[in-house]
N, C-alpha and C positions, 0 to 999 in steps of 0.2 A: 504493500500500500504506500500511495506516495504521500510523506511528509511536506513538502515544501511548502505546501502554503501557510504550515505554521508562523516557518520565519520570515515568511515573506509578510503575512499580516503585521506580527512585531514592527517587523522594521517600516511595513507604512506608518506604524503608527508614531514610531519613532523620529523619523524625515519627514513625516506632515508635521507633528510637532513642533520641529525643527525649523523648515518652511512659515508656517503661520505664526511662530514666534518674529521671525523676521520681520512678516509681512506688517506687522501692528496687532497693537494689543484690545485695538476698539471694539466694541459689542457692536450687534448688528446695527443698532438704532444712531449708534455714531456714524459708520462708514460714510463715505463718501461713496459716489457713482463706481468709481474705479476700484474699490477696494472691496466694493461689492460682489462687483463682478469677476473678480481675480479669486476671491476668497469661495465663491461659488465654482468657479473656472477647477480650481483645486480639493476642493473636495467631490468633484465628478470624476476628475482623473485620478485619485487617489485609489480609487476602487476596482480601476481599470486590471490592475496586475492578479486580482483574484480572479476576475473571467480568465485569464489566459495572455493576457497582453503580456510585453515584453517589462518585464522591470526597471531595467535601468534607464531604458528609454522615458520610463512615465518619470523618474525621481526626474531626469535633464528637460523634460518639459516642464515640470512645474517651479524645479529652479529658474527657468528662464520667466514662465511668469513672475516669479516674486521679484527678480531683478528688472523688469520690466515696469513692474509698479513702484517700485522703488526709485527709477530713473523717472518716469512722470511727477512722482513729488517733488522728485530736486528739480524739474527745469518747473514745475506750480513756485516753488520758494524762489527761483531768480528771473523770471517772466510772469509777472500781471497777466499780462493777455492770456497765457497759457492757463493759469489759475483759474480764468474766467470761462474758459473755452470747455476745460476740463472739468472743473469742480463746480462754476456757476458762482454766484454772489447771494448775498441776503436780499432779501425784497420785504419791503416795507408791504405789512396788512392791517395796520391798526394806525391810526394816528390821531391823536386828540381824541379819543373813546369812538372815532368814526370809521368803517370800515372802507379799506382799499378793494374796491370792489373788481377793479381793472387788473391787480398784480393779484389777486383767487384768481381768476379766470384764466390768466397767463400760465401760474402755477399748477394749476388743474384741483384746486384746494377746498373742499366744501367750507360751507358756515358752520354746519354740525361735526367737521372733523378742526373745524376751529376751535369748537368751542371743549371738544371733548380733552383738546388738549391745554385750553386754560382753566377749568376744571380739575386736571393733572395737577396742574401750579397754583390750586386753591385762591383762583383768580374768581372771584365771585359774579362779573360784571365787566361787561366786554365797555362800557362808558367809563370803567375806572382806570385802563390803560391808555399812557397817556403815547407810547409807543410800544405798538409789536412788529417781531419781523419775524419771515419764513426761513430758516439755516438751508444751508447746502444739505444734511444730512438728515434733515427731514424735524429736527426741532425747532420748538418756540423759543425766541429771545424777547423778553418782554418789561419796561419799565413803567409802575403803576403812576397815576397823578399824584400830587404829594398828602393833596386831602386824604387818598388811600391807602398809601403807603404807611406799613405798622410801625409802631416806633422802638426808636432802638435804644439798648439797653445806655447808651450815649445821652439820647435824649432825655431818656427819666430821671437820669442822674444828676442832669446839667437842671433840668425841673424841680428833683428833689432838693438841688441847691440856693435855687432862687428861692423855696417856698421857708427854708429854713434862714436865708436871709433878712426875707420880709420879716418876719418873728422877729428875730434880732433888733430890727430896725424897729416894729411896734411896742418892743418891750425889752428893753437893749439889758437891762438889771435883771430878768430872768434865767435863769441857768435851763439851757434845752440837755435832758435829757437823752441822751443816746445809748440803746442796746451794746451791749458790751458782745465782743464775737464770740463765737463758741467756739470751743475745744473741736467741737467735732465737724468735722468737715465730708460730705455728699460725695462717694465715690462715684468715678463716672471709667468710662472703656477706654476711654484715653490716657488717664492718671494709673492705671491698669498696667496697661504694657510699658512707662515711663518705670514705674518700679518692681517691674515684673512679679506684681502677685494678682491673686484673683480672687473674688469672693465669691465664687461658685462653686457647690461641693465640687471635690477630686473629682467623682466617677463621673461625672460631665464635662471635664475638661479635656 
């Protein structure tokens, strides 16, 4: 009985590893037109050697695809036009809470796959954006108007300053009162791996 396909399976899985490590590390939702397509390109051919195709031949095709996308990104990074031709640009769909109704159309973009994706971004209200744009790679880039814009922990501080001010100034002989911090400080997953412990039992780590 013939073995070979054993090692031939490994070793796809090893040089597509290899290969797509190359290619980038994006999720599908990131790619770009081209990396789409490459990364599709390669996992069809990858499979090729288990019908019977020639092996070596499929690893020197898909090396060439991955050098092949690799070389379109570097002449995207030192030619504009190329970047444009290749990847495309952002287009404005939102602007003053009013919809671009010409660059949807151009896009091929519905209202309801608009909407389903500022929903995603617990955007409440397509009037509270004061710019959106369509990415190259199929995401929302979007900044709210400032009335809706939440505030940031900046702002409450700079607030909780002024309002402890005002106090001062209406009754400048009063002593304000401040909570003294505590000992115990709010573990979080990030403070976690800085000092490498965890507060998970063992058996689930």
């Amino acid at each position: 009985m013939d073995f070979d396909w054993i090692w031939k399976a490994v070793l796809i899985i090893v040089v597509g590893t290899f290969l797509l490590r190359i290619a980038g590390r994006k999720s599908i939702s990131q790619m770009t037109l081209p990396q789409t397509v490459i990364m599709i390109a390669i996992g069809s051919l990858l499979i090729q050697p288990v019908a019977g195709k020639n092996l070596w031949t499929t690893f020197l095709v898909g090396t060439i695809l991955v050098l092949t996308l690799v070389a379109m990104e570097f002449i995207q990074l030192k030619f504009n036009p190329a970047e444009k031709l290749i990847t495309g640009k952002s287009k404005i769909i939102i602007e003053n809470g009013t919809l671009k109704e010409s660059n949807l159309k151009k896009m091929r973009f519905t209202v309801d796959q608009l909407e389903m994706k500022l929903r995603q971004q617990n955007v409440t209200a397509i009037e509270n954006v004061k710019w959106a744009t369509l990415e190259p790679n199929g995401q929302i880039g979007y900044m709210l108007k400032n009335d809706a814009q939440p505030v940031t922990k900046k702002e409450f501080q700079q607030l909780k300053q002024d309002i402890e001010d005002i106090k001062r100034l209406l009754n400048p002989n009063a002593a304000i009162n401040q909570p003294q911090a505590q000992g115990n400080q709010t573990k979080d997953l990030f403070s976690e791996i800085e000092n490498n412990t965890s507060p998970s039992p063992k058996h689930l780590q």
